[in-house]
LUMKOLTOR-140186 format. One line per 2 residues: for each residue x, y, z of C-alpha. Coordinates in Angstrom, 2 decimals, decimal comma. Layout:
N
X/Y/Z | ... .
***
This chain:
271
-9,43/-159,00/139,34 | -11,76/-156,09/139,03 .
-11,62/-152,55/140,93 | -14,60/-150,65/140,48 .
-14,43/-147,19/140,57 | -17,81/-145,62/142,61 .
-17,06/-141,83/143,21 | -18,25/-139,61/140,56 .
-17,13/-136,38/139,79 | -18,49/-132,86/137,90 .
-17,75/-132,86/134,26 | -17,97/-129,06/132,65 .
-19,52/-129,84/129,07 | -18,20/-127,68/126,39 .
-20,70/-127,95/124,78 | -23,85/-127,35/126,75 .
-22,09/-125,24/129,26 | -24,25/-127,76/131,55 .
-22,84/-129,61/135,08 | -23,05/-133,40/134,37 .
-22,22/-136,08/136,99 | -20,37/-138,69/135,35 .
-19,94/-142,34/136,87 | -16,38/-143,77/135,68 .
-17,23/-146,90/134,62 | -16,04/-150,48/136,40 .
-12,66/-150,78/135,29 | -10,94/-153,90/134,53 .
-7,02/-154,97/134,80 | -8,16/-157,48/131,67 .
-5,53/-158,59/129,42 | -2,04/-156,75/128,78 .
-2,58/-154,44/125,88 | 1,20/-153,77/124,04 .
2,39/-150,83/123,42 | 4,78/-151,03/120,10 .
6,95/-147,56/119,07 | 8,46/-147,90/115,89 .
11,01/-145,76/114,63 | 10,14/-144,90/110,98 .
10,84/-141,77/108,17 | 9,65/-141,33/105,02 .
13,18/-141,44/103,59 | 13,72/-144,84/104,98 .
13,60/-147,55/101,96 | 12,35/-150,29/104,32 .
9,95/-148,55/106,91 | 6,61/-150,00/105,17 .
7,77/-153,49/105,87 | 7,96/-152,60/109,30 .
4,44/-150,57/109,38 | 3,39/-153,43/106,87 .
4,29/-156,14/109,60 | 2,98/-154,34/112,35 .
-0,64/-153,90/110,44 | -0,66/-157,70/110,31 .
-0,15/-158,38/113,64 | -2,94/-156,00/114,48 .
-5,75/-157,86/112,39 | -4,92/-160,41/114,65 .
-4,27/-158,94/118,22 | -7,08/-156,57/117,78 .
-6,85/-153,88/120,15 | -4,31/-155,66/122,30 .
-1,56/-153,92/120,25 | -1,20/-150,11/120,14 .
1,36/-148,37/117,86 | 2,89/-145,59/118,00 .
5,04/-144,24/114,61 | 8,17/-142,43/116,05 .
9,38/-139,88/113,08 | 12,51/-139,83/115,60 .
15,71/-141,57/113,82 | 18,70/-140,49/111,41 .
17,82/-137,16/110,18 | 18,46/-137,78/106,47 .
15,69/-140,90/107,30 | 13,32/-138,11/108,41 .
13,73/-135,44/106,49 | 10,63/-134,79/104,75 .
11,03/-134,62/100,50 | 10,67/-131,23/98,92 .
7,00/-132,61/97,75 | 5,85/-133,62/101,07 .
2,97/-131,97/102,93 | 3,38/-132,68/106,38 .
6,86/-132,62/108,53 | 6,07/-135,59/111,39 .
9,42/-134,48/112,90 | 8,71/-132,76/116,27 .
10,52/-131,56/119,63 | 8,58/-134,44/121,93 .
9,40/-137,15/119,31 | 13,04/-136,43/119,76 .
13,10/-136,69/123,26 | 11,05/-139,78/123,21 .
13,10/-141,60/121,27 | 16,14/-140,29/122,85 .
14,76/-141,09/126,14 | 14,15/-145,15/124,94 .
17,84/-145,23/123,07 | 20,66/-147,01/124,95 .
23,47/-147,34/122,63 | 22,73/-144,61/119,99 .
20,55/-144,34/117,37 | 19,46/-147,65/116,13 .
18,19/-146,50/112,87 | 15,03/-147,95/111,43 .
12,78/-149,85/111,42 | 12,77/-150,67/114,74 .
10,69/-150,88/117,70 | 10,47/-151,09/120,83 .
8,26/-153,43/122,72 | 6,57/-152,63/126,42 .
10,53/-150,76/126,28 | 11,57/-154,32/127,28 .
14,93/-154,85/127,31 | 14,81/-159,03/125,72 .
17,48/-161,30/126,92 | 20,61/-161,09/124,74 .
19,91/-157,70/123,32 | 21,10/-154,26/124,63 .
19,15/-152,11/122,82 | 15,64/-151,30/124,00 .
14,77/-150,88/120,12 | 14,78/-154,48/118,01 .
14,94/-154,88/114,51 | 12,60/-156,77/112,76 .
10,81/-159,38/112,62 | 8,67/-158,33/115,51 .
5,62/-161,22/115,93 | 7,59/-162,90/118,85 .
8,34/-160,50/121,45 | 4,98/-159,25/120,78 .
3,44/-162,08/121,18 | 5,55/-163,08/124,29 .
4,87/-160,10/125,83 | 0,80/-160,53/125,27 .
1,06/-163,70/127,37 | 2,56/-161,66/130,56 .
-0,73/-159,99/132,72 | -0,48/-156,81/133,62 .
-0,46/-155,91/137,31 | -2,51/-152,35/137,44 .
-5,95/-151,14/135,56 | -5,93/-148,04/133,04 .
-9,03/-146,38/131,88 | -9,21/-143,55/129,54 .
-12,45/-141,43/129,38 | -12,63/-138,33/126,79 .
-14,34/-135,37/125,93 | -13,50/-133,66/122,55 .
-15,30/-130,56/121,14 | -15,48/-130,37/117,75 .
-16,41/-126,46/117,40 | -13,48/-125,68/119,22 .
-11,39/-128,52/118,73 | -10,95/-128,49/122,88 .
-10,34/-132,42/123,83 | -9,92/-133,17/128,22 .
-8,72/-136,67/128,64 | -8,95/-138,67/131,85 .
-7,10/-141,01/132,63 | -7,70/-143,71/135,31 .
-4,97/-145,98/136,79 | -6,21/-148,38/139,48 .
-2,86/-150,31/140,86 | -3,08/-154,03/141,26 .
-0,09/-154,22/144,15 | 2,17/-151,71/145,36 .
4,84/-150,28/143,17 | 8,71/-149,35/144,95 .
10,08/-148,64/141,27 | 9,69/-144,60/140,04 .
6,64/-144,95/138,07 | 5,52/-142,16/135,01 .
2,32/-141,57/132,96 | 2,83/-140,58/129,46 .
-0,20/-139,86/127,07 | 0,15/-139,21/123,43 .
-1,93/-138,07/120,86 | -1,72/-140,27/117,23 .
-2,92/-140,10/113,90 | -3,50/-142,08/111,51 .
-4,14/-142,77/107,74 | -2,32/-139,35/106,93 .
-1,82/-139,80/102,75 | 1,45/-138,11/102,22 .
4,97/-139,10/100,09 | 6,63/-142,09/101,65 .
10,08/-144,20/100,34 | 9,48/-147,81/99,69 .
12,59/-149,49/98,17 | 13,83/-147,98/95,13 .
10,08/-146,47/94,64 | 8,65/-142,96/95,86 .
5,23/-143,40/96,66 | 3,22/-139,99/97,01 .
0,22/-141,29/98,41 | 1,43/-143,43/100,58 .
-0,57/-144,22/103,60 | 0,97/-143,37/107,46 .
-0,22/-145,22/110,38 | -0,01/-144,13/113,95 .
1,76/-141,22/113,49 | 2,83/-139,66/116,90 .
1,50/-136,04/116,76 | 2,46/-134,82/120,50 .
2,62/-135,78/124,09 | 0,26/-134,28/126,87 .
2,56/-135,25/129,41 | 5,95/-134,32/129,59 .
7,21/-136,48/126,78 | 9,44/-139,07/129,03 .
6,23/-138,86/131,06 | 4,79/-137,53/134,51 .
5,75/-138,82/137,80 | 2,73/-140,57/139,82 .
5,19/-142,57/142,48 | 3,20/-140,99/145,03 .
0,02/-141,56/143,61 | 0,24/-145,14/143,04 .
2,42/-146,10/145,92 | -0,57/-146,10/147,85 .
-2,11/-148,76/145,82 | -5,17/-146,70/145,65 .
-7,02/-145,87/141,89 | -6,69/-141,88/141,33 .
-6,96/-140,02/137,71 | -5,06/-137,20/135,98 .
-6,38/-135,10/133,52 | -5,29/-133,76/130,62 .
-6,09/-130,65/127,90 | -4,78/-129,73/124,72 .
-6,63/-128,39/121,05 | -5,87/-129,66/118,01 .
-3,93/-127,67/115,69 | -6,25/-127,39/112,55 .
-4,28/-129,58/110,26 | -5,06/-132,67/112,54 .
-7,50/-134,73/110,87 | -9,42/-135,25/114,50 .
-11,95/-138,46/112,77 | -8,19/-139,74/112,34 .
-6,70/-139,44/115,94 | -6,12/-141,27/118,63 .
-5,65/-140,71/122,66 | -2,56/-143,71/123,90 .
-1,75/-143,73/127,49 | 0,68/-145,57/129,23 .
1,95/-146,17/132,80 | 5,66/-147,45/132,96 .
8,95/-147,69/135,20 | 11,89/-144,92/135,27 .
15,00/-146,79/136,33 | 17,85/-147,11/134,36 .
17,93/-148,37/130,58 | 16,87/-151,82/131,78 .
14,12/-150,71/133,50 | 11,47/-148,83/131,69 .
9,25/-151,37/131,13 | 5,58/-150,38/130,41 .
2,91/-151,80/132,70 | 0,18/-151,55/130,64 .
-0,96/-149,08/127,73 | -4,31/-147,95/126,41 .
-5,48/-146,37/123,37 | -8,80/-144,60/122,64 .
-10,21/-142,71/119,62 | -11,47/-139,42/119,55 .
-14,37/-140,13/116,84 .
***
């Protein structure tokens, strides 16, 4: 089923400092894209079998999969080493990952997937291996459209993101928006078994959220079963490698732990 989205709207360019009318562009409900966030640190002996896994599945889902690196779990996991240059521990990865936990830290690697609570687990977060409730969940169609249009200036590092959700039927859970900015391919020291690897390689690291970080509320909005958009600023702290980073939205349920499945995810780059 396709919604097409005809109303255009005034876009300020940063850089032209010119009016532009921008058409959003038809938008699609398409296939379910999965949204995977795995709980990792670079103290944690068996995280690259878990990033390793996940970069497998992705040569074959394509874009259908979207990851999201949590530095979130047992502190001495994510402590960064005394030689490391970057500290992926932050405020809105906390809460994230506290927000997803039912039972208590599950350690890592582990990930959650859609925040689908399988049958015969209760924990949100599953330990490996991952390729069948990812691939289970890729067979399940989505039941709303999401559309992400940016704009990111490079002088001032200034990126607006858009994002589009066009409901498919009419939603009576609480429903959120969360959008994150990633980056990836971030060379910095990283445990793998007995071996410290300093230039290791670190995938989908979650930088920060635009939206509060257990997401906005848009009950209202999509209770009406109507498309709408919410947009979103932030600039880039200079150490972000922006060719490297990634926009990933999502639109999911608030209930209680068994109900905070995602509805469907996207992901967009910024270069």
């Amino acid at each position: 089923m396709k919604y097409l989205f005809l109303a255009s709207f005034a876009l300020f360019s940063l850089v032209s400092c010119e009016e532009k009318s921008v058409v959003i562009p038809q938008l699609e409900i398409g296939e379910r894209k999965i949204l995977v966030e795995e709980l990792t640190g670079v103290r944690c002996l068996n995280c690259p079998n878990g990033a390793a896994q996940l970069q497998e599945l992705a040569e074959t889902l394509g874009d259908k999969l979207i990851v999201v690196g949590l530095h979130a779990t047992f502190p001495t996991l994510i402590e960064p080493y005394a030689e490391s240059k970057y500290d992926f521990r932050t405020p809105d990865g906390r809460a994230i990952a506290d927000y997803i936990y039912v039972n208590g830290d599950p350690g890592a690697p582990a990930a959650s997937i859609d925040r689908e609570m399988l049958a015969n687990h209760t924990e949100i977060f599953i330990n490996m291996p991952w390729k069948g409730a990812i691939n289970a969940r890729a067979a399940v169609s989505p039941n709303l459209g999401l559309f992400l249009d940016k704009t990111y200036n490079a002088s001032t590092r200034s990126l607006d993101v858009k994002v589009s959700v066009s409901p498919d039927e009419i939603l009576k859970d609480e429903i959120r928006l969360s959008v994150y900015i990633t980056e990836d391919s971030i060379v910095d020291v990283q445990q793998k078994g007995t071996v410290r690897v300093y230039d290791y390689v670190h995938r989908h690291v979650f930088r920060d959220a635009l939206s509060a970080p257990t997401g906005d509320n848009i009950t209202a909005e999509i209770g009406t079963r109507e498309a709408f958009s919410k947009t979103y600023n932030v600039t880039l702290p200079a150490e972000w490698n922006a060719d490297h980073c990634s926009v990933v939205a999502f639109v999911h349920k608030h209930g209680d732990f068994s109900n905070r499945q995602v509805l469907q995810a996207e992901e967009v780059h910024l270069k």
